[in-house]
N, CA, C, O and CB atoms as a CASP TS submission, in Angstrom:
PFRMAT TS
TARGET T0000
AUTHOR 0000-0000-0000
METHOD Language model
MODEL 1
PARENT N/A
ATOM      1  N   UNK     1     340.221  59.732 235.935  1.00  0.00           N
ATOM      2  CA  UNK     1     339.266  58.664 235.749  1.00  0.00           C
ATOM      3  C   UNK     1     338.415  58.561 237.013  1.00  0.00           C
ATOM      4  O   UNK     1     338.991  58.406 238.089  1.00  0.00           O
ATOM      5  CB  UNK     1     339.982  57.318 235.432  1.00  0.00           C
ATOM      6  N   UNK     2     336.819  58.651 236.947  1.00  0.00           N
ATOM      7  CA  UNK     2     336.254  58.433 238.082  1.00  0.00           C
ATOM      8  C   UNK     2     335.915  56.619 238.350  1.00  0.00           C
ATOM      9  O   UNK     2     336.019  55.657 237.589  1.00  0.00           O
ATOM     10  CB  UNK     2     334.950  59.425 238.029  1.00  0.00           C
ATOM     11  N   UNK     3     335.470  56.744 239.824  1.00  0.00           N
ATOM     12  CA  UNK     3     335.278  54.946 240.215  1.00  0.00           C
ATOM     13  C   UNK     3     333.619  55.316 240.099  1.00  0.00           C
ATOM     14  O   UNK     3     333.005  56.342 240.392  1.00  0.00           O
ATOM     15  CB  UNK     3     336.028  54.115 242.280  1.00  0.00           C
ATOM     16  N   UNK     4     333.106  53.808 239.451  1.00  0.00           N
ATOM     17  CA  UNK     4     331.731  53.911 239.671  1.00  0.00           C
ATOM     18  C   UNK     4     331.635  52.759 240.504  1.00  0.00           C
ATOM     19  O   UNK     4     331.969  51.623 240.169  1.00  0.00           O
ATOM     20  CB  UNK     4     330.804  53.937 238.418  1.00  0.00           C
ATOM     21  N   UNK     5     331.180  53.089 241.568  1.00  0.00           N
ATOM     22  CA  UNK     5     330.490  52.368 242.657  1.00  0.00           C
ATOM     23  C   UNK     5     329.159  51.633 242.112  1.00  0.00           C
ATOM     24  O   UNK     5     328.185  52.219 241.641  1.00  0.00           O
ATOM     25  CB  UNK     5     330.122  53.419 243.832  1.00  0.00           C
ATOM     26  N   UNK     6     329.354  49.734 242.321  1.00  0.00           N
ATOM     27  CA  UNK     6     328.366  49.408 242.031  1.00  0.00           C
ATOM     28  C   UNK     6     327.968  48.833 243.234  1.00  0.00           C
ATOM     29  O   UNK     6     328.934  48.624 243.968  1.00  0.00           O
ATOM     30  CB  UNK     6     328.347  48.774 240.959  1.00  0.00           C
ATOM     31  N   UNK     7     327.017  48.538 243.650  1.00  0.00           N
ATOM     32  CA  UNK     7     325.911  48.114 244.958  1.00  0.00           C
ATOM     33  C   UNK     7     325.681  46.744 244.278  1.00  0.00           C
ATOM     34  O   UNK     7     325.601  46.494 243.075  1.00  0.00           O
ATOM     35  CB  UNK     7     324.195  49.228 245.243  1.00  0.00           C
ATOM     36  N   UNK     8     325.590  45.876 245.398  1.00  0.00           N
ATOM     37  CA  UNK     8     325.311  44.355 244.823  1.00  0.00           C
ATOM     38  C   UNK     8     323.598  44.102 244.985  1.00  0.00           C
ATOM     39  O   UNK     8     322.968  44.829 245.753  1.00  0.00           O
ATOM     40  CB  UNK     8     326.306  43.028 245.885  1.00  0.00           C
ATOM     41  N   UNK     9     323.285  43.610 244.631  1.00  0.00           N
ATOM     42  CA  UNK     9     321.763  43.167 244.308  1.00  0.00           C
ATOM     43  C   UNK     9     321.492  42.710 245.484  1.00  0.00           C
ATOM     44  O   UNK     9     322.389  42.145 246.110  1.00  0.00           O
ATOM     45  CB  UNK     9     321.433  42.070 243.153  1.00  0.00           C
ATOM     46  N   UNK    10     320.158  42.857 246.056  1.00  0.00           N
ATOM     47  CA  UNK    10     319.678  42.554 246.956  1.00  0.00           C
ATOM     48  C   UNK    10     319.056  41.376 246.662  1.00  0.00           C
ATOM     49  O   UNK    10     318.370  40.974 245.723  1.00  0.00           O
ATOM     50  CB  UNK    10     319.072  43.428 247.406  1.00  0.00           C
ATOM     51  N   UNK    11     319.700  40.642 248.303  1.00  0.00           N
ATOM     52  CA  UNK    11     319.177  38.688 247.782  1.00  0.00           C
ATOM     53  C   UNK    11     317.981  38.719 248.471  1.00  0.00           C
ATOM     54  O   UNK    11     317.759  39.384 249.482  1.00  0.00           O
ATOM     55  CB  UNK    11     320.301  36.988 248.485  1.00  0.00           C
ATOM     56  N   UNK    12     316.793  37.570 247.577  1.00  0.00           N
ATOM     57  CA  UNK    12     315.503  37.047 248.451  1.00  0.00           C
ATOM     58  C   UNK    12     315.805  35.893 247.686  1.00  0.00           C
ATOM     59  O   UNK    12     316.249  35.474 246.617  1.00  0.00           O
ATOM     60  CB  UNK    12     313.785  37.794 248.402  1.00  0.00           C
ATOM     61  N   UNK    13     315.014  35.396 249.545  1.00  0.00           N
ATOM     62  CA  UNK    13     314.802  34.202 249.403  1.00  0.00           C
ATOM     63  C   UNK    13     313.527  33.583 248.173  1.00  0.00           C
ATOM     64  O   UNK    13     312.740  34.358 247.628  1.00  0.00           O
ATOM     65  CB  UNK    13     314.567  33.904 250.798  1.00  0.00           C
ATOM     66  N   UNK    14     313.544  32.029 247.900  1.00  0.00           N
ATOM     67  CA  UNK    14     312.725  31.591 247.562  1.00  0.00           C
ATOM     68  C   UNK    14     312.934  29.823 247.386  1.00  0.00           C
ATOM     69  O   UNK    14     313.928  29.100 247.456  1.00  0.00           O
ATOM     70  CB  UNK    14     312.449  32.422 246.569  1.00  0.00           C
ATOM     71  N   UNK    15     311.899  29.636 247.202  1.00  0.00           N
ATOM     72  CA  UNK    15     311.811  27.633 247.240  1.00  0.00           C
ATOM     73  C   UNK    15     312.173  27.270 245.982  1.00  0.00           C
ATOM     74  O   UNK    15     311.769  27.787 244.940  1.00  0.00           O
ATOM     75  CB  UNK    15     310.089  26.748 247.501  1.00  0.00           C
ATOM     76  N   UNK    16     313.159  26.117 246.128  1.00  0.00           N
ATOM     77  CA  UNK    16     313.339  25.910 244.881  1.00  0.00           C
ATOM     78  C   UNK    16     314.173  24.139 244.617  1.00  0.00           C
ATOM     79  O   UNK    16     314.807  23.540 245.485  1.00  0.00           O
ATOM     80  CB  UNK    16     314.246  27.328 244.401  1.00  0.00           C
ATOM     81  N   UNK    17     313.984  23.789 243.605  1.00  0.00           N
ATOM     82  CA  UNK    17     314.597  22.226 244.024  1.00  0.00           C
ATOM     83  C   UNK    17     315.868  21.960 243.396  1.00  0.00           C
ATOM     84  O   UNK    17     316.069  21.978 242.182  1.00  0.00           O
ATOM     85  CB  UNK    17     313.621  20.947 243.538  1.00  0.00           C
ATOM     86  N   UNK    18     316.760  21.699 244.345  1.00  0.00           N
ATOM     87  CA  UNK    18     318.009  21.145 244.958  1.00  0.00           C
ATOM     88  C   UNK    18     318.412  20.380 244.932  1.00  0.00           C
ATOM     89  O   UNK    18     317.907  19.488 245.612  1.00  0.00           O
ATOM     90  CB  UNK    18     318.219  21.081 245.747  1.00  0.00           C
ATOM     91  N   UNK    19     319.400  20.127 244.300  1.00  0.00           N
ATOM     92  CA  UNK    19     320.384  18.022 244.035  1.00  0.00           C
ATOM     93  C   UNK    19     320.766  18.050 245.108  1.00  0.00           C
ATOM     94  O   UNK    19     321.125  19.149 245.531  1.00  0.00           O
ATOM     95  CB  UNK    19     322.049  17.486 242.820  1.00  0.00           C
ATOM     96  N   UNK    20     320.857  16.832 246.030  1.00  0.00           N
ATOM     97  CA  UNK    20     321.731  16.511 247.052  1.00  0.00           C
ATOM     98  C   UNK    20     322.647  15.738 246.929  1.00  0.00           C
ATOM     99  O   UNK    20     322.451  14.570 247.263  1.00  0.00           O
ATOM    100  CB  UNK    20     321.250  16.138 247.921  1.00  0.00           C
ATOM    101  N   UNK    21     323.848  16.109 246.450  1.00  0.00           N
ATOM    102  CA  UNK    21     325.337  15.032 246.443  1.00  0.00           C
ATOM    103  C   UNK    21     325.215  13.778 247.189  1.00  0.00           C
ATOM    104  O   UNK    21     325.433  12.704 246.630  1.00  0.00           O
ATOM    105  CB  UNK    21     326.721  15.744 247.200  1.00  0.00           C
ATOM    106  N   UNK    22     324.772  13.880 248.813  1.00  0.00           N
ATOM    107  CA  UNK    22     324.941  12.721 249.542  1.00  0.00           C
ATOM    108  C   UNK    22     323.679  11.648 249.308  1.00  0.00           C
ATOM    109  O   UNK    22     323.985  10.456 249.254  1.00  0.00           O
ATOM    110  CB  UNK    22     325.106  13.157 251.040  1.00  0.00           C
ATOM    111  N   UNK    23     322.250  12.029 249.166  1.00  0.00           N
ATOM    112  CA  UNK    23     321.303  10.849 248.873  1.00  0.00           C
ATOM    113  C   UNK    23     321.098  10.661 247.657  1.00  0.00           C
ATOM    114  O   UNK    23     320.496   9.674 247.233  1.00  0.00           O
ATOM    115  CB  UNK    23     320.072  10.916 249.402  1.00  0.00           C
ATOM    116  N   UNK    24     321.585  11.613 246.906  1.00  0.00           N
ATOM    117  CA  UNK    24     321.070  11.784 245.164  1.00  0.00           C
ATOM    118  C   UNK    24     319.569  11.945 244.721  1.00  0.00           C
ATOM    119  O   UNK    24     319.121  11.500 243.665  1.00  0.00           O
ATOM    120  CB  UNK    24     321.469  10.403 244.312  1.00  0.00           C
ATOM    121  N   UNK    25     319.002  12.492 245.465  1.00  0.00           N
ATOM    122  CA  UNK    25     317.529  13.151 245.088  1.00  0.00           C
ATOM    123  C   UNK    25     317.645  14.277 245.060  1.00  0.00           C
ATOM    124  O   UNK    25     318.518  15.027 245.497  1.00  0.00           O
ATOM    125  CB  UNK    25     316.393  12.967 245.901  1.00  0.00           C
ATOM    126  N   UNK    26     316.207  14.532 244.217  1.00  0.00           N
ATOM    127  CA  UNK    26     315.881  16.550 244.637  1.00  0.00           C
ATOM    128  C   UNK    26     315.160  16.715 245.480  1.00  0.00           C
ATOM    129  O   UNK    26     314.085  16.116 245.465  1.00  0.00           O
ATOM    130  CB  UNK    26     315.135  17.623 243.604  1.00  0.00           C
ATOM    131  N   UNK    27     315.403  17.358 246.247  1.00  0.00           N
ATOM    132  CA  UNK    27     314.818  18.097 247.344  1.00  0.00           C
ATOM    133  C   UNK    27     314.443  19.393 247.198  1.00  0.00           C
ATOM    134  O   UNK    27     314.900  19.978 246.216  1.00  0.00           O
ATOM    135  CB  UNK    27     315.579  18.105 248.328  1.00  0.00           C
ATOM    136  N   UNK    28     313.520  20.154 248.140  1.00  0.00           N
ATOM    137  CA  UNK    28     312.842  21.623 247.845  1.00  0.00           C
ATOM    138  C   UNK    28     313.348  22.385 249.539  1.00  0.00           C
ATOM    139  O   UNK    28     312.977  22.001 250.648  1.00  0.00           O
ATOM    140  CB  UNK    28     310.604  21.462 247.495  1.00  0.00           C
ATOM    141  N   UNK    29     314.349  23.620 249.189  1.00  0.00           N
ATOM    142  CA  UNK    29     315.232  23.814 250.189  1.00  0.00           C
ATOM    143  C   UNK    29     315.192  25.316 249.866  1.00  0.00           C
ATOM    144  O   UNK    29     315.240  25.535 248.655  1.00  0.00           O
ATOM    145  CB  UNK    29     316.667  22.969 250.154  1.00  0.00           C
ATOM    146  N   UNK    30     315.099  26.668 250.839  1.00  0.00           N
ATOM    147  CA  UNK    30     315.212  27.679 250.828  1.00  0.00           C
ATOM    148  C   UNK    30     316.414  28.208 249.582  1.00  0.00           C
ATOM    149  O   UNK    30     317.354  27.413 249.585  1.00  0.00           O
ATOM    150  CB  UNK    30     315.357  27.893 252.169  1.00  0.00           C
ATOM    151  N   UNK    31     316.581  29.228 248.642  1.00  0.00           N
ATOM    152  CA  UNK    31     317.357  29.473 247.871  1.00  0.00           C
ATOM    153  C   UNK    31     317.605  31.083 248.345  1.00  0.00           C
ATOM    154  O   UNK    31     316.694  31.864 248.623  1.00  0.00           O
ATOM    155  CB  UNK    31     316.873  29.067 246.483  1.00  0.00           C
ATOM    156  N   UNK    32     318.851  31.349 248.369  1.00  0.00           N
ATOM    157  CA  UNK    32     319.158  33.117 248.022  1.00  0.00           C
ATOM    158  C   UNK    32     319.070  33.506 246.291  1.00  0.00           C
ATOM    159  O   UNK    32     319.927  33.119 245.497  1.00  0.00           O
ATOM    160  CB  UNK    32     321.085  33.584 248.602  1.00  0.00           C
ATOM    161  N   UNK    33     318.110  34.173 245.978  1.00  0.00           N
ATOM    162  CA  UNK    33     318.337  34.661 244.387  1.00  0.00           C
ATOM    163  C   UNK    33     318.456  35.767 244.460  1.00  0.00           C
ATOM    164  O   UNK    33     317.551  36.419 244.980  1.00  0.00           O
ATOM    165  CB  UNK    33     317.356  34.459 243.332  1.00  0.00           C
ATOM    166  N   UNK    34     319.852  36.532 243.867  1.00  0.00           N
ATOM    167  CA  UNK    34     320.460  37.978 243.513  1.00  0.00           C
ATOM    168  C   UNK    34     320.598  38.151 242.012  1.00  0.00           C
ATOM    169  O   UNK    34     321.723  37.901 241.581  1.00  0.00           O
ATOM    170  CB  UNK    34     321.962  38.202 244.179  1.00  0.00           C
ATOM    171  N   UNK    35     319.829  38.468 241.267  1.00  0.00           N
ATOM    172  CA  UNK    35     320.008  38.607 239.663  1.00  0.00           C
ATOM    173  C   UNK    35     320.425  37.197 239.052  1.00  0.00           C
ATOM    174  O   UNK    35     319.414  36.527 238.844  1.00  0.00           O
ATOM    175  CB  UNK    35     321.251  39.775 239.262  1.00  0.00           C
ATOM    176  N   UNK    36     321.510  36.589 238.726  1.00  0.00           N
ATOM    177  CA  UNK    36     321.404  35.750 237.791  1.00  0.00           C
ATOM    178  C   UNK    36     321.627  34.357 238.753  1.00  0.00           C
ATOM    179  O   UNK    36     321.191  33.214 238.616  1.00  0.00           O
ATOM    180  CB  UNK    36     322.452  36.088 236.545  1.00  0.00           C
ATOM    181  N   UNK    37     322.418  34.914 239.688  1.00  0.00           N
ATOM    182  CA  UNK    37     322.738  33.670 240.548  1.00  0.00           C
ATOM    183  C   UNK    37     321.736  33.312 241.724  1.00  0.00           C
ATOM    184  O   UNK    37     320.979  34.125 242.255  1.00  0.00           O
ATOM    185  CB  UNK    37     324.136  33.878 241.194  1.00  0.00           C
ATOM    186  N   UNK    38     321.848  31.953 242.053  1.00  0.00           N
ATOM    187  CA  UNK    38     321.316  31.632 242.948  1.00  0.00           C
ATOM    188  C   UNK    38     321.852  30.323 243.712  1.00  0.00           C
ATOM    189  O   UNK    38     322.232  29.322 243.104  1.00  0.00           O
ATOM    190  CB  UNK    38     320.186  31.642 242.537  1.00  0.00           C
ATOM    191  N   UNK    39     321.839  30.447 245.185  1.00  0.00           N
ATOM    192  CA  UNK    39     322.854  29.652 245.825  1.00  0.00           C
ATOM    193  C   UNK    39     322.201  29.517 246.657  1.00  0.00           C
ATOM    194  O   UNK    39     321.525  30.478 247.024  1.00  0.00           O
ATOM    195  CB  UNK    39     324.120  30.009 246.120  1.00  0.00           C
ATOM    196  N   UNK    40     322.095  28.087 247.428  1.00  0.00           N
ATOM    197  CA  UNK    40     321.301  27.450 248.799  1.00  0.00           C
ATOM    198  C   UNK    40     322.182  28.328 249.834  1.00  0.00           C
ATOM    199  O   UNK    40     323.325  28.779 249.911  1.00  0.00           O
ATOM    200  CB  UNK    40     321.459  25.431 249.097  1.00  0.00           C
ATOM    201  N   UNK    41     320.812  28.303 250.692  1.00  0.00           N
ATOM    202  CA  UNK    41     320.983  29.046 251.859  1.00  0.00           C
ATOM    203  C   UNK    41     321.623  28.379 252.813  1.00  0.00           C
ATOM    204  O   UNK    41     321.125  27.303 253.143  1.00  0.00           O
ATOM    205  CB  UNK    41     319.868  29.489 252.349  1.00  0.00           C
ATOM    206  N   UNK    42     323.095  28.911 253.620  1.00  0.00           N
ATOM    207  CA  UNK    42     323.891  28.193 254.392  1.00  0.00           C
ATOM    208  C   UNK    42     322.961  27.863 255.620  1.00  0.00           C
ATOM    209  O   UNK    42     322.087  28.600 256.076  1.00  0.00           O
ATOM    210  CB  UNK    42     325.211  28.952 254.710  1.00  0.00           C
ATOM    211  N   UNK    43     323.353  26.491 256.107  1.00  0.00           N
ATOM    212  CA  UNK    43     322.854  26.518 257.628  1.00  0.00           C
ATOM    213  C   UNK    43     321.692  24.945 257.276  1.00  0.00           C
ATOM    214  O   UNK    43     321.284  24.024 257.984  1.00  0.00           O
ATOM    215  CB  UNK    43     321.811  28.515 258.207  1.00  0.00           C
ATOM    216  N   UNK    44     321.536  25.287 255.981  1.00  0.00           N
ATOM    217  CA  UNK    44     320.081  23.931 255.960  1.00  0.00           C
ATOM    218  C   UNK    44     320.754  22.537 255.612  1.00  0.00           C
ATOM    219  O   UNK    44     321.852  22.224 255.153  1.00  0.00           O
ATOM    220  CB  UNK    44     318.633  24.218 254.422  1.00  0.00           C
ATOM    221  N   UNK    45     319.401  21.687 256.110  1.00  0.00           N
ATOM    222  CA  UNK    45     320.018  20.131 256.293  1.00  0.00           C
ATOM    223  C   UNK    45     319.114  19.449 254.672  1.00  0.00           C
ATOM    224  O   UNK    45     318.132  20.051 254.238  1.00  0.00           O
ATOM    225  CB  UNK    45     319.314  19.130 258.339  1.00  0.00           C
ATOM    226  N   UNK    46     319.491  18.558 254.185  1.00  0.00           N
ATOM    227  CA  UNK    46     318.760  17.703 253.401  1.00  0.00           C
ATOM    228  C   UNK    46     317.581  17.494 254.039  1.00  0.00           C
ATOM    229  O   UNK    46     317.670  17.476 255.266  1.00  0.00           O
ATOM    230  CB  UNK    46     319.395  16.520 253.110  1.00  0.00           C
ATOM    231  N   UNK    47     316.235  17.291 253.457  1.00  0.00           N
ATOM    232  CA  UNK    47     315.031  16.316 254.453  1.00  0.00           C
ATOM    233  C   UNK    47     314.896  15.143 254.427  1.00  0.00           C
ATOM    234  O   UNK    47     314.159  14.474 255.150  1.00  0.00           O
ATOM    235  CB  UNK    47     313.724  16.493 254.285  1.00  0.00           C
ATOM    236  N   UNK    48     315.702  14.729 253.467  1.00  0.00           N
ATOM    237  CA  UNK    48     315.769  13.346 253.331  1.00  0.00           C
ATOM    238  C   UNK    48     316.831  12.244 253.817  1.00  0.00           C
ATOM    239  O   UNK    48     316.514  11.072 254.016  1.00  0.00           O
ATOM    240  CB  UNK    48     315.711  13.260 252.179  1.00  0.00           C
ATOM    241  N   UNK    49     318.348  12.840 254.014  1.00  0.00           N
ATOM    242  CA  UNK    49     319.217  11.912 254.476  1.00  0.00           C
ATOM    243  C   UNK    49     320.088  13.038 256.075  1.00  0.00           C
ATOM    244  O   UNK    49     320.919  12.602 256.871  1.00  0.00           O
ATOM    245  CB  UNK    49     320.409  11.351 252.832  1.00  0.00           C
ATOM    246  N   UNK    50     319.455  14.558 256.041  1.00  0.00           N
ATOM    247  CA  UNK    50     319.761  15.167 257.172  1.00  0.00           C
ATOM    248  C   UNK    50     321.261  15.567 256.927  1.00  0.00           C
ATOM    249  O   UNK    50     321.976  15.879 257.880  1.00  0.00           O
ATOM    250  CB  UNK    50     319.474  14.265 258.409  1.00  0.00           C
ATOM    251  N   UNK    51     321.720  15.553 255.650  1.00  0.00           N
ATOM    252  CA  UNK    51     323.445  15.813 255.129  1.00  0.00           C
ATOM    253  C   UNK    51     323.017  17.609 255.257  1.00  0.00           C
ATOM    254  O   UNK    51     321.859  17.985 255.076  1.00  0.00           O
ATOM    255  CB  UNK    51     324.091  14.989 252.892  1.00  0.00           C
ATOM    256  N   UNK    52     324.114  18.540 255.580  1.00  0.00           N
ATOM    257  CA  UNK    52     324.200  19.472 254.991  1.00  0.00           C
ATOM    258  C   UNK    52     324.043  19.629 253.825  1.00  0.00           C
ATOM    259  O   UNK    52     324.677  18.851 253.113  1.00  0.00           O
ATOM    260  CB  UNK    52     324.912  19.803 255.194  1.00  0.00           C
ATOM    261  N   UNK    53     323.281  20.525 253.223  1.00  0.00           N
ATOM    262  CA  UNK    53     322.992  20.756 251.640  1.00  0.00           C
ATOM    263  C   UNK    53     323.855  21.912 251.138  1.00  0.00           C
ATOM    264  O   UNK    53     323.883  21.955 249.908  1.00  0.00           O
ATOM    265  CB  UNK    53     321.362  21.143 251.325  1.00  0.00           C
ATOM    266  N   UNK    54     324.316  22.529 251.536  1.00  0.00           N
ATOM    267  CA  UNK    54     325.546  23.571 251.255  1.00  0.00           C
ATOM    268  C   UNK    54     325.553  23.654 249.955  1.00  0.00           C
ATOM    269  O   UNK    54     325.150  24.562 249.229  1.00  0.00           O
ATOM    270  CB  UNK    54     327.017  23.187 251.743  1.00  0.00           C
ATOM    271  N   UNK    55     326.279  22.148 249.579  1.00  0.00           N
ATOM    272  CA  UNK    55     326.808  22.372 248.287  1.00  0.00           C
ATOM    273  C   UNK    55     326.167  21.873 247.106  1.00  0.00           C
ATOM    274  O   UNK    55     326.584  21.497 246.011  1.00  0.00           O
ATOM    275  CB  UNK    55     327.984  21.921 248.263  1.00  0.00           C
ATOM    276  N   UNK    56     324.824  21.993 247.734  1.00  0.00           N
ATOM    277  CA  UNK    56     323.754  21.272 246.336  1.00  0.00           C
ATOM    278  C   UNK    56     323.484  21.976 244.911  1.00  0.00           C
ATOM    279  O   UNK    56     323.480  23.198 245.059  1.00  0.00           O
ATOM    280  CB  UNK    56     322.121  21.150 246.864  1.00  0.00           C
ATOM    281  N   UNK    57     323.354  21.752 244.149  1.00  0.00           N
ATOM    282  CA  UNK    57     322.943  22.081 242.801  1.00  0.00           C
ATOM    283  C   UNK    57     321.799  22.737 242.929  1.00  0.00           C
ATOM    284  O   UNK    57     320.832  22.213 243.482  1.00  0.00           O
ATOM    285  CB  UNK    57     322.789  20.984 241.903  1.00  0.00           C
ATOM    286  N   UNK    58     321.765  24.091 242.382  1.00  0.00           N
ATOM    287  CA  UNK    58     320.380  24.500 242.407  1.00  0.00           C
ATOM    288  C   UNK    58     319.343  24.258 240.804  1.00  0.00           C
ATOM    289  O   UNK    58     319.730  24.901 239.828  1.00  0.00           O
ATOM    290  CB  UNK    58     320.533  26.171 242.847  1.00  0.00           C
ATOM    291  N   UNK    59     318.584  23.705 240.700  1.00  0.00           N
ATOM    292  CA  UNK    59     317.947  22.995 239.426  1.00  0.00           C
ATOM    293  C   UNK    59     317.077  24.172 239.121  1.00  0.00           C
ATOM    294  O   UNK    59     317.351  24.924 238.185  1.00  0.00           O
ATOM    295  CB  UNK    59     317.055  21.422 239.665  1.00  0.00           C
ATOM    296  N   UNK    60     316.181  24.325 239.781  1.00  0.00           N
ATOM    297  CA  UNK    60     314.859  25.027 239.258  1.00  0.00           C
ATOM    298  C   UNK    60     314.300  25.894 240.448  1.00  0.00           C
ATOM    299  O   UNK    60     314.265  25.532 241.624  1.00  0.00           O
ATOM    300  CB  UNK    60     313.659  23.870 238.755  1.00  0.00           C
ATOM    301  N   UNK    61     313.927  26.937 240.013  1.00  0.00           N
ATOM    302  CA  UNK    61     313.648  27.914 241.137  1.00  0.00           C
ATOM    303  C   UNK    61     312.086  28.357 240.951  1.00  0.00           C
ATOM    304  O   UNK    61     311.821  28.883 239.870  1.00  0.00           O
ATOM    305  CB  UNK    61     314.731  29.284 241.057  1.00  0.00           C
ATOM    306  N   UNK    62     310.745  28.156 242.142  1.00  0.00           N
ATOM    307  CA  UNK    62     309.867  28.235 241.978  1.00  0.00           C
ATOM    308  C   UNK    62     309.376  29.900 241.995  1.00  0.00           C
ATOM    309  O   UNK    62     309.237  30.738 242.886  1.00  0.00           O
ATOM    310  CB  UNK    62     309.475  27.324 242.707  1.00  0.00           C
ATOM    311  N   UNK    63     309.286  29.895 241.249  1.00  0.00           N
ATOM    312  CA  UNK    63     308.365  31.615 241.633  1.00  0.00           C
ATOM    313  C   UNK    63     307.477  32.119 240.737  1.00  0.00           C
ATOM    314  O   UNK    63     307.432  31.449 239.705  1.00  0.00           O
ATOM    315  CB  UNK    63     309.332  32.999 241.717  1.00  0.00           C
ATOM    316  N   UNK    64     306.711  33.117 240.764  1.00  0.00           N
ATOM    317  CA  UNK    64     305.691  33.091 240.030  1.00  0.00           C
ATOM    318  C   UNK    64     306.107  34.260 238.908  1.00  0.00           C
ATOM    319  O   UNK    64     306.890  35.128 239.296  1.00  0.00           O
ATOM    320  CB  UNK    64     304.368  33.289 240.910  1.00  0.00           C
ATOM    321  N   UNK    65     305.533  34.326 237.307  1.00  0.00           N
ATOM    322  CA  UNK    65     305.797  35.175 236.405  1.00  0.00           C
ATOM    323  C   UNK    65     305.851  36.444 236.578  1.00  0.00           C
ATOM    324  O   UNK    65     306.117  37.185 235.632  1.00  0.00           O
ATOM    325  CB  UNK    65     305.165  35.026 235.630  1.00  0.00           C
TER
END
């Protein structure tokens, strides 16, 4: 039986709006998108209450058709 080596998708960034657990708004916060998933970029703050956004919801991702 051979192994097929798969390569993971290359992530880009893009803007996109973000639930914030701690103030409960959306916010517009850098995103990593790799094929289906997409996950906030570690390291950024809320702009609105300055919480880590880590673990925000990603809603809607802006990019063009």
């Amino acid at each position: 039986m051979s192994q097929v080596m798969i390569q993971p998708k290359p992530l880009r960034e893009a803007p996109a709006s973000v639930y914030c657990p701690i103030c409960t708004h959306t916010v517009q916060v850098q995103v990593l998108v790799g094929g289906k998933q997409a996950r906030v970029k570690p390291g950024q703050k809320c702009p609105r209450c300055a919480s880590c956004i880590d673990a925000g919801c990603v809603l809607s991702i802006s990019q063009a058709a």
